[in-house]
N, CA, C and O atoms as a MOPAC input file, in Angstrom:
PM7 MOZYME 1SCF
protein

 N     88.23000 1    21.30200 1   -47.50500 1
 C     87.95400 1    20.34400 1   -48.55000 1
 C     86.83900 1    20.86300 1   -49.45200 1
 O     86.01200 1    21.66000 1   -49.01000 1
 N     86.79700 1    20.33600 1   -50.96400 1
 C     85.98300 1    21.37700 1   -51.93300 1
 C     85.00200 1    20.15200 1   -51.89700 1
 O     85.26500 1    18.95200 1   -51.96800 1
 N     83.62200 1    20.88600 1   -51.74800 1
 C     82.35400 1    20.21600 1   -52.05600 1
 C     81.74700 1    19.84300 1   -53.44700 1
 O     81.91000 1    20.65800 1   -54.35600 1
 N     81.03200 1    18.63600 1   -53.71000 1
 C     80.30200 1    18.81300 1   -55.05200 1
 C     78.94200 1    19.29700 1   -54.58900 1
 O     78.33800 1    18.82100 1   -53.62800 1
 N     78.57200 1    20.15600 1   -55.25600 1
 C     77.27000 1    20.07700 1   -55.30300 1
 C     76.36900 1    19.99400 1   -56.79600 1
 O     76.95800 1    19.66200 1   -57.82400 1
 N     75.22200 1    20.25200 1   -56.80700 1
 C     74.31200 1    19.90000 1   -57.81000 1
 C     74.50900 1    21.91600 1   -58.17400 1
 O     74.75100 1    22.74100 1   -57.29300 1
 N     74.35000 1    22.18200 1   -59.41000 1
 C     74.16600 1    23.64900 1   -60.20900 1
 C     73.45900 1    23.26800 1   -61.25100 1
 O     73.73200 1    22.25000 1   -61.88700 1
 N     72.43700 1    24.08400 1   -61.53800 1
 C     71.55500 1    24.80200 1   -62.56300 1
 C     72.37000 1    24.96200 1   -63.48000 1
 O     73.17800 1    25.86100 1   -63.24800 1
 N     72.50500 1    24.37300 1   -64.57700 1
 C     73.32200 1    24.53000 1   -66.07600 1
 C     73.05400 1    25.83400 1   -66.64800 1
 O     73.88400 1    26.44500 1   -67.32000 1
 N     71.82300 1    26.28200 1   -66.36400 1
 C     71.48000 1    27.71000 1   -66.81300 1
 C     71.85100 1    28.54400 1   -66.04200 1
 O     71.86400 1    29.65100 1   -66.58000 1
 N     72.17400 1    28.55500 1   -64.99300 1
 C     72.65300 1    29.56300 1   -64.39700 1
 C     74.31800 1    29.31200 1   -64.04200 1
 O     74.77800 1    29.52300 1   -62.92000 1
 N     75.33800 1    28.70100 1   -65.49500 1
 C     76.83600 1    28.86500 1   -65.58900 1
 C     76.78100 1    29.84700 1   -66.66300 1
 O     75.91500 1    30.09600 1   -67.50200 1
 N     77.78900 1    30.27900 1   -66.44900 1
 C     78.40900 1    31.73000 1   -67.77600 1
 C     79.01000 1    31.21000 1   -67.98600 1
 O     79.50900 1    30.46300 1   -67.14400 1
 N     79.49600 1    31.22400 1   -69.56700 1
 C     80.87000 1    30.23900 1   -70.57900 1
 C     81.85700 1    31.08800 1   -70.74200 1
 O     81.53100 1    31.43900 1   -71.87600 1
 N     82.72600 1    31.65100 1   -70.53900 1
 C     83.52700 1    32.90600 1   -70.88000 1
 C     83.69200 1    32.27000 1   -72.13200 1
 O     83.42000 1    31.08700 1   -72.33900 1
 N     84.25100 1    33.26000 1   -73.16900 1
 C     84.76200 1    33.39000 1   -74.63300 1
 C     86.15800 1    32.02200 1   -74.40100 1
 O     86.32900 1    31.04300 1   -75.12800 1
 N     86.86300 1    32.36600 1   -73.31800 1
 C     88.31800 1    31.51900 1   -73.49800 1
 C     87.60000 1    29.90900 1   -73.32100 1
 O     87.81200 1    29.31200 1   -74.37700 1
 N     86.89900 1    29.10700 1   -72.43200 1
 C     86.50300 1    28.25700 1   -72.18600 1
 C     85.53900 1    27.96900 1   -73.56500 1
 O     85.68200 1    26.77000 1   -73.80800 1
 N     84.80000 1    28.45600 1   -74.36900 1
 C     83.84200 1    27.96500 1   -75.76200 1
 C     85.04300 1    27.95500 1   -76.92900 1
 O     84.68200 1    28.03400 1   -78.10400 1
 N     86.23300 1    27.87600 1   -76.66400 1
 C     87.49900 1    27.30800 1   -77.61000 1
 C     87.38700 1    26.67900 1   -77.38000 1
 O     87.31200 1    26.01700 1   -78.41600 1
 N     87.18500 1    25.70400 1   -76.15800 1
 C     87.83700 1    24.31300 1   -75.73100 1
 C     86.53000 1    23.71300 1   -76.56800 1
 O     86.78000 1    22.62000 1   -77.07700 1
 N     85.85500 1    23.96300 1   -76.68900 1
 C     84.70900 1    23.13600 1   -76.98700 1
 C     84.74400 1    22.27300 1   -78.20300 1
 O     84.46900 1    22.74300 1   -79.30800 1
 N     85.10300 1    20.91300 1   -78.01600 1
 C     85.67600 1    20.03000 1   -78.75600 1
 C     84.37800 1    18.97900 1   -79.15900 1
 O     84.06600 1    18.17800 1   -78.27800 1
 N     83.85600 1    18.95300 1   -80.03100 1
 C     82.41600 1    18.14400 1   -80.29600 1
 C     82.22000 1    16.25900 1   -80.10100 1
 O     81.42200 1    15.37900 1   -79.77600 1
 N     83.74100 1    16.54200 1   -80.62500 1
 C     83.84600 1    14.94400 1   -80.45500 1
 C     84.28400 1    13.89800 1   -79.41100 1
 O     84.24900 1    12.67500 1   -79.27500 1
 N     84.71300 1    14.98200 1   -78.74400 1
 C     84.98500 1    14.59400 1   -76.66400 1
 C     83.42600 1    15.12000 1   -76.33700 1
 O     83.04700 1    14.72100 1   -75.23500 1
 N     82.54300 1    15.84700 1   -76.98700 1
 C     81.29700 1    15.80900 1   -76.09900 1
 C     80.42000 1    14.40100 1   -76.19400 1
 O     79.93000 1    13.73000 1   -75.28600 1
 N     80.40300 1    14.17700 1   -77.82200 1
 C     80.15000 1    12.58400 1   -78.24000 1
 C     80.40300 1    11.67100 1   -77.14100 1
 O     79.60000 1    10.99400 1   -76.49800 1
 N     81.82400 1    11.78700 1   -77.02700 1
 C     82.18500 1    10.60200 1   -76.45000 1
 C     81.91700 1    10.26600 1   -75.22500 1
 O     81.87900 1     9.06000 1   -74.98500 1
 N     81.58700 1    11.50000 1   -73.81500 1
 C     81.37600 1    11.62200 1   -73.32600 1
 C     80.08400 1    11.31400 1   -73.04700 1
 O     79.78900 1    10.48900 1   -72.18300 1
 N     78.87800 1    12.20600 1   -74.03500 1
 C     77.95200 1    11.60700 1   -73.82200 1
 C     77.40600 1     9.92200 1   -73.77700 1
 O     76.53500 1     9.28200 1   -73.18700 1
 N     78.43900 1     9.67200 1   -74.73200 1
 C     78.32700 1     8.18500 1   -74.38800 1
 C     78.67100 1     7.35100 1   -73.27400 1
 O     78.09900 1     6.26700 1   -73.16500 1
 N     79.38400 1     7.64800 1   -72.57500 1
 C     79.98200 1     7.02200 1   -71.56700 1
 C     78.73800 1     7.64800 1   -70.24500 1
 O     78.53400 1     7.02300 1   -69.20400 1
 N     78.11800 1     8.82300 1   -70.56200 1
 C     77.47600 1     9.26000 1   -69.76100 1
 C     75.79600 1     8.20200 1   -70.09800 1
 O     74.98000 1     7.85800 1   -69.24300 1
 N     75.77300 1     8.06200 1   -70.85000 1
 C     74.26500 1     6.98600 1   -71.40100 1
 C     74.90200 1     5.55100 1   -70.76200 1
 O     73.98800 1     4.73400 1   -70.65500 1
 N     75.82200 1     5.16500 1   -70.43900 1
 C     76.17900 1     3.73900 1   -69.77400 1
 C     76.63300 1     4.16500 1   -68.65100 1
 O     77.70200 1     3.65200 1   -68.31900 1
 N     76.02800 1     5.21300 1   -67.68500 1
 C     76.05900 1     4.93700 1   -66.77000 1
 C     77.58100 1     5.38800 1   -65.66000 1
 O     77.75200 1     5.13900 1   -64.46600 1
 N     78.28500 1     5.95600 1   -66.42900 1
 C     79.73000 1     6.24100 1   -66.12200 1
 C     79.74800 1     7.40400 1   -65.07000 1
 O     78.81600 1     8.10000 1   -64.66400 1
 N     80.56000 1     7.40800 1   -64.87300 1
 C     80.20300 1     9.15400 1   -63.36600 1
 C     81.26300 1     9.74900 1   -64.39900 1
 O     82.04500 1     9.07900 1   -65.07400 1
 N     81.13600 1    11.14100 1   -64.39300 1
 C     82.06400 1    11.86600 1   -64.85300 1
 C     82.38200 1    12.33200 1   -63.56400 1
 O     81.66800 1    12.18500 1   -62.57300 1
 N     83.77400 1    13.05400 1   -63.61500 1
 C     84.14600 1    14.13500 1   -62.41400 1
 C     83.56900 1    15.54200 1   -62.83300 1
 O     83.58000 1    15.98900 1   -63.98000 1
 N     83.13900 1    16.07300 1   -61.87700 1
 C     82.36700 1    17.15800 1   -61.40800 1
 C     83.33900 1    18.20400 1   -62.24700 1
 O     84.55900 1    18.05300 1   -62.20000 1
 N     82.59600 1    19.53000 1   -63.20200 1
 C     82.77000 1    21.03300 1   -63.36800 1
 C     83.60600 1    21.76200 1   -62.78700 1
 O     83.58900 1    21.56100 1   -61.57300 1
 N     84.41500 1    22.60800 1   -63.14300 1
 C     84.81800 1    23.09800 1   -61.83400 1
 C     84.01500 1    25.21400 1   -62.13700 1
 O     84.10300 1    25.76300 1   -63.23600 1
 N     83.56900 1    25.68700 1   -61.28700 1
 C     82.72700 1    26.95500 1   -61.44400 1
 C     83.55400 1    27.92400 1   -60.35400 1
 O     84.28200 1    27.41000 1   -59.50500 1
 N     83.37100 1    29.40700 1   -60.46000 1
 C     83.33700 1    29.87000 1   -59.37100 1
 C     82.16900 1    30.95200 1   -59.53500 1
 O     81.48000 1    31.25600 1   -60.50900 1
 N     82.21000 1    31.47300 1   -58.06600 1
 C     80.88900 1    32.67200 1   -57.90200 1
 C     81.64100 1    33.83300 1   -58.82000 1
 O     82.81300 1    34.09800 1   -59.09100 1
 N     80.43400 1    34.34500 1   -59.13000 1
 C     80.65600 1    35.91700 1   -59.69800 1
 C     79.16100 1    36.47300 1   -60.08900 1
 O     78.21200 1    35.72900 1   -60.33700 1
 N     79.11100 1    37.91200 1   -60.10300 1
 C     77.81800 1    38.66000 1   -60.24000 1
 C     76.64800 1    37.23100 1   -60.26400 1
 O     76.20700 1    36.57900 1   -61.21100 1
 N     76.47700 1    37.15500 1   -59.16600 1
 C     75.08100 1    36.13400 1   -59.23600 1
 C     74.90700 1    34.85700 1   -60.15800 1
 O     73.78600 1    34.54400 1   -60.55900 1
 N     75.84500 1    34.24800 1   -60.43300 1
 C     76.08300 1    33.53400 1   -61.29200 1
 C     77.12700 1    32.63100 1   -61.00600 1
 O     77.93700 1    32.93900 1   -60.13100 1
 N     77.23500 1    31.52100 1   -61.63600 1
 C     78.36400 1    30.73200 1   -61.47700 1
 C     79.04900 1    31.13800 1   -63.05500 1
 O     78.39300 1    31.67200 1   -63.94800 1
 N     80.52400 1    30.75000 1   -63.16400 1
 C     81.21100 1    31.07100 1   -64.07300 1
 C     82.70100 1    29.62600 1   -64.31900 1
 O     83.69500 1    29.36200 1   -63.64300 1
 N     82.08300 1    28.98100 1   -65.71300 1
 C     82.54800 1    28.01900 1   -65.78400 1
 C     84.23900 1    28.28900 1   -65.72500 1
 O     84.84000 1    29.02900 1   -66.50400 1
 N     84.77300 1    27.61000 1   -64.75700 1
 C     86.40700 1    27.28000 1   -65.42800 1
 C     87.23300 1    26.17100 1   -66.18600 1
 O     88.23100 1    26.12400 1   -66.90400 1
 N     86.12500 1    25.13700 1   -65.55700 1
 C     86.88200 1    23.66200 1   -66.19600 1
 C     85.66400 1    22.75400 1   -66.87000 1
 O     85.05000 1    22.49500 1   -65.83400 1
 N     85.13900 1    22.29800 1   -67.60900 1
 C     84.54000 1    21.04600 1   -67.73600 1
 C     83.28000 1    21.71600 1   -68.90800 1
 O     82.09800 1    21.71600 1   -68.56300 1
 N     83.60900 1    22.14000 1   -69.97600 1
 C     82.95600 1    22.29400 1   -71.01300 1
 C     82.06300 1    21.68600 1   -71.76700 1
 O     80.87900 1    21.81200 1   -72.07900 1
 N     83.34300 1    20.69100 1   -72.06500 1
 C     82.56700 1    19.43500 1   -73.01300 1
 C     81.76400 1    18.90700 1   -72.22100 1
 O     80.67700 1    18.88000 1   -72.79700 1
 N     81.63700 1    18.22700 1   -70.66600 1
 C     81.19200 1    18.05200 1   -69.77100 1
 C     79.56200 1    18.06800 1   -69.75900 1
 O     78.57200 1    17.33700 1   -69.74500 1
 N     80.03700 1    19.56900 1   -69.77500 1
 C     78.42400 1    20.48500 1   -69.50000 1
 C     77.81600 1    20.25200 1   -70.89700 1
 O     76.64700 1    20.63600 1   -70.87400 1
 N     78.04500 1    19.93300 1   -71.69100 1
 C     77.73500 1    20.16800 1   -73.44900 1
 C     76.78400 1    19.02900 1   -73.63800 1
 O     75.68400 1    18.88800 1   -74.17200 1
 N     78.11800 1    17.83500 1   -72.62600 1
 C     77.66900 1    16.01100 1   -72.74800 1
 C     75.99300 1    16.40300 1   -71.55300 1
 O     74.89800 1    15.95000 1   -71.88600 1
 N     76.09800 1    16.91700 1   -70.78100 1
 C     75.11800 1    17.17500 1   -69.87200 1
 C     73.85900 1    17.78700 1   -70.74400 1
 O     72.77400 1    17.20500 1   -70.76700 1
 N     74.04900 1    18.74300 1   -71.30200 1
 C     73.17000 1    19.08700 1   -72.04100 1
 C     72.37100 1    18.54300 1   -73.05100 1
 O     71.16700 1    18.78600 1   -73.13200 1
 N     73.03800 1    17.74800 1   -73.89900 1
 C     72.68800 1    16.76200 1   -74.85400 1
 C     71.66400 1    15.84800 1   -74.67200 1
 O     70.80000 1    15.43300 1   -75.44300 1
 N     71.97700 1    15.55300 1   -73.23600 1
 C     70.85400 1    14.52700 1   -72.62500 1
 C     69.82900 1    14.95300 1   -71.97700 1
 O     69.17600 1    14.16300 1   -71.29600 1
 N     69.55700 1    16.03000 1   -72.05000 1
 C     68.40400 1    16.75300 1   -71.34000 1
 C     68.96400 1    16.98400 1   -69.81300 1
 O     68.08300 1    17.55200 1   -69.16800 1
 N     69.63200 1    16.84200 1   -69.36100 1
 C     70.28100 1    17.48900 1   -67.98000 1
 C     69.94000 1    18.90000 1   -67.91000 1
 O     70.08500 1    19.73700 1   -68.80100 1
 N     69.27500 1    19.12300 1   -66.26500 1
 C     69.25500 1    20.59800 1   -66.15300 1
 C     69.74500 1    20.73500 1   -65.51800 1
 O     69.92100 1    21.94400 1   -65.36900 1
 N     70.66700 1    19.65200 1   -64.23100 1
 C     71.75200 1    20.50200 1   -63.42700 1
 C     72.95400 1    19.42800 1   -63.72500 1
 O     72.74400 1    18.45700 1   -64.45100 1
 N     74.37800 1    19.69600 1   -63.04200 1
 C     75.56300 1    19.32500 1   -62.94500 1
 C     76.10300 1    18.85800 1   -62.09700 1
 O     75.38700 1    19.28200 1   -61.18900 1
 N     77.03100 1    18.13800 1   -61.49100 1
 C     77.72000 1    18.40800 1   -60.30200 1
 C     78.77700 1    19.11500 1   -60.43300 1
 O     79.35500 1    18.78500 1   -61.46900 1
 N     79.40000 1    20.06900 1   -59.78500 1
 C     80.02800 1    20.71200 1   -59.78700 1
 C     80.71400 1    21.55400 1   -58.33700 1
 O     80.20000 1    22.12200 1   -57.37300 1
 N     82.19700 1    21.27500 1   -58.79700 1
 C     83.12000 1    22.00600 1   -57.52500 1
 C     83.08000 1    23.28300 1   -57.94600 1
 O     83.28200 1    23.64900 1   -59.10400 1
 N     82.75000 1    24.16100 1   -56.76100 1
 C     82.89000 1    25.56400 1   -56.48500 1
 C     84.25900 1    26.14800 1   -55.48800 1
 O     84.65800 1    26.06600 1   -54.32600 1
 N     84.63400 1    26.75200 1   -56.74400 1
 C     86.36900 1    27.20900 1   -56.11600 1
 C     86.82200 1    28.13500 1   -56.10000 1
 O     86.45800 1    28.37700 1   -57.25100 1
 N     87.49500 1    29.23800 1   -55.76100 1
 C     88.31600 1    30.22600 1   -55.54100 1
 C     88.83700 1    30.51200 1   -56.79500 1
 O     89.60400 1    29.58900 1   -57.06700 1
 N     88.80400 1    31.49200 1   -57.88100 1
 C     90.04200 1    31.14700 1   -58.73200 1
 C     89.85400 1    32.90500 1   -59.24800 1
 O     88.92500 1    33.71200 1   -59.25700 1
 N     90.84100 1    32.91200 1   -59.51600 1
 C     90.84900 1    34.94700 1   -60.34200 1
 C     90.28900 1    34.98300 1   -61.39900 1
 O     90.40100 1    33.79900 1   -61.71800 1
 N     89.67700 1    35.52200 1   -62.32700 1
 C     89.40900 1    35.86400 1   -63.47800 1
 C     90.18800 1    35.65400 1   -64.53200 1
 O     91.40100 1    35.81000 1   -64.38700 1
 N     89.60300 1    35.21800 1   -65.93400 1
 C     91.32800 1    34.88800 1   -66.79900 1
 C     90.99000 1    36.49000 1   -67.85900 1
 O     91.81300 1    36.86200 1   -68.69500 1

């Protein structure tokens, strides 16, 4: 079973394919729902060179950022390189 845990926002890598997704107005919205209190579902990351390396949850991390967040929750998973 995959764990959440808490990650350091500074220590995710964005690959080039994942900063396409980056949609401003799902971060908005998000952040809003995140200021009332809403749970989002957790990032999804995997390990690589000392680092975590985002696969899923962009806007997410963006809405996280916005608000002064320095960590995430986030599932750590298995996945290949794209």
């Amino acid at each position: 079973m995959l764990k959440v845990i808490d990650v350091k926002i500074e220590e995710i890598y964005v690959p080039a394919a994942r900063r396409k997704e980056l949609d401003q107005s799902r971060v908005d919205e998000i952040t809003e729902r995140m200021m009332d209190d809403e749970q989002e579902k957790p990032i999804r990351v995997r390990e690589g060179k000392g680092r975590f390396v985002l696969l899923e949850g962009i806007n997410r991390m963006e809405a996280s950022k916005a608000l002064g967040e320095k960590t995430i929750n986030a599932l750590i998973v298995q996945a290949s390189k794209f």
